[in-house]
C-alpha positions as CSV (number, residue, x, y, z in Angstrom):
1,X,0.0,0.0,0.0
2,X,1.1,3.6,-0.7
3,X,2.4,5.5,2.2
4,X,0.0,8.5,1.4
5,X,-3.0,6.1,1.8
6,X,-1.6,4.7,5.0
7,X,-1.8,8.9,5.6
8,X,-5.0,9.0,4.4
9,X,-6.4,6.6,7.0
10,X,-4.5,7.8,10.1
11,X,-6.3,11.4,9.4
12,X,-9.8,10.6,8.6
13,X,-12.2,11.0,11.2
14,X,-14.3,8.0,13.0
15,X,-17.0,10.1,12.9
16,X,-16.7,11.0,9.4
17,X,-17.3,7.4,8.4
18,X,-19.0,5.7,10.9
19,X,-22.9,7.1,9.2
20,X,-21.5,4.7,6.1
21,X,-21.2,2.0,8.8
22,X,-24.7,2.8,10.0
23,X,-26.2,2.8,6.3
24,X,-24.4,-0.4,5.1
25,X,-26.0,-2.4,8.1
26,X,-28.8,-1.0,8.1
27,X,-29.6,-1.6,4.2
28,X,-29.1,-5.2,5.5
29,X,-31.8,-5.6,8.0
30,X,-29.1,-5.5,10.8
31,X,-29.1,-2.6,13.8
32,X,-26.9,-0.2,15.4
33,X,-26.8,-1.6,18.2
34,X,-25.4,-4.6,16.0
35,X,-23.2,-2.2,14.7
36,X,-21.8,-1.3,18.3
37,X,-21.2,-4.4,19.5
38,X,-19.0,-5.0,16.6
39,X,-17.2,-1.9,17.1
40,X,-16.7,-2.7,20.8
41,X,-16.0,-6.3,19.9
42,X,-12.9,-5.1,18.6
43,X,-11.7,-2.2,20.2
44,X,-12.8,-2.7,23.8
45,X,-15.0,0.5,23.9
46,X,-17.6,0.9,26.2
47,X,-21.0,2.3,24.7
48,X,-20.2,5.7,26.2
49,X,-16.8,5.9,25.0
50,X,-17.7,4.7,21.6
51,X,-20.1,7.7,21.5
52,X,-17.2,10.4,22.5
53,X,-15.8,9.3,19.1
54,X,-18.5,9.2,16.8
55,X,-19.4,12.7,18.3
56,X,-15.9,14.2,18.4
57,X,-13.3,14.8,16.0
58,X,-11.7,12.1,16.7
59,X,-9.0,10.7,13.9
60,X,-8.7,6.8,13.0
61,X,-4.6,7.5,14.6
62,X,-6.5,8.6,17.9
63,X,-9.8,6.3,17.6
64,X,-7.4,3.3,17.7
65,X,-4.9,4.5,19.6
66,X,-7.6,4.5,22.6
67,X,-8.8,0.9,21.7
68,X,-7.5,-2.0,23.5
69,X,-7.5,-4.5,20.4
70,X,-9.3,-7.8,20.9
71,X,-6.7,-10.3,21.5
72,X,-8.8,-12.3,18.4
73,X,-8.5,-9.4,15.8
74,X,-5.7,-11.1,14.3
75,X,-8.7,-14.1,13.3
76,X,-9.8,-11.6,11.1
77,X,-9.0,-12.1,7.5
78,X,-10.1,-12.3,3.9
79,X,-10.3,-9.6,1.4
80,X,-11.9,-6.0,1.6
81,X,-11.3,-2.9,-0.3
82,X,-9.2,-5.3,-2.6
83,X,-6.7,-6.0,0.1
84,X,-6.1,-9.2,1.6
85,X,-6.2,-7.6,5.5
86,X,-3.9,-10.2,7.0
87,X,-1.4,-8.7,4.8
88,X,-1.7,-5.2,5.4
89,X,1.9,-4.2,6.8
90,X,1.1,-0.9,8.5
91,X,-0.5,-1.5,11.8
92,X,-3.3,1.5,11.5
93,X,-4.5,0.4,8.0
94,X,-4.4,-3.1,9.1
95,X,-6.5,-2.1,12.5
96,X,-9.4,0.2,10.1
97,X,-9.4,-2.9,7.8
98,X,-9.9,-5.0,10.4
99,X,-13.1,-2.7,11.6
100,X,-14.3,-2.3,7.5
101,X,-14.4,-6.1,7.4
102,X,-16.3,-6.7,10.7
103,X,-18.7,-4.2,9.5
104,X,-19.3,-6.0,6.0
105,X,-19.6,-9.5,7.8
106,X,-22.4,-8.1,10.0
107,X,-24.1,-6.8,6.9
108,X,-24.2,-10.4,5.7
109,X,-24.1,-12.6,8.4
110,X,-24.3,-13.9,12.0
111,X,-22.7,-12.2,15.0
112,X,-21.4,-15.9,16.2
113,X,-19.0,-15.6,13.0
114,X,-18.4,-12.2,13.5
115,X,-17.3,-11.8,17.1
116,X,-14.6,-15.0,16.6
117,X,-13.0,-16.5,19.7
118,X,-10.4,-19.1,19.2
């Protein structure tokens, strides 16, 4: 991947793309609070805290430098945005990727594949 989108990613804001989250699950019959427990799934938020950064200005650098990874995030893999994320060599790309993916598996399927536990 090109360093400038690595860049590109570190400065967007959750909150900036987190309504696409909402509309892509949502088109799918699935909920936000579906949505949520994804998001907190993998970055150890608690429902108040995950609401700071979808209301502040909060960066994808900052969003997931305040998440405390799930220790199963590395189950995550398979291809989205035409990257195979288990490859993804920069740790904030791979993390975002990581969060893109959860979100397209709860548009299209159960939360017992979803939230994986080894």
């Amino acid at each position: 991947m090109a360093k400038s989108h690595d860049e590109r990613i570190a400065v967007l804001t959750f909150a900036s793309v987190y309504p696409h989250y909402v509309t892509k699950v949502e088109k799918k019959g699935r909920t936000v609070e579906e949505l949520h427990q994804v998001i907190m799934w993998l970055t150890g938020f608690t429902e108040r805290t995950l609401q700071k950064h979808i209301k502040g200005g909060t960066t994808f650098e900052e969003f997931f430098a305040a998440a405390k990874l799930n220790p199963n995030a590395h189950l995550i893999t398979g291809a989205i945005c035409g990257y195979c994320v288990e490859e993804i060599e920069n740790p904030l790309t791979q993390k975002v990727r990581y969060l893109d993916k959860l979100v397209d598996e709860l548009a299209k399927g159960t939360m017992e594949k979803i939230l994986r536990s080894a």
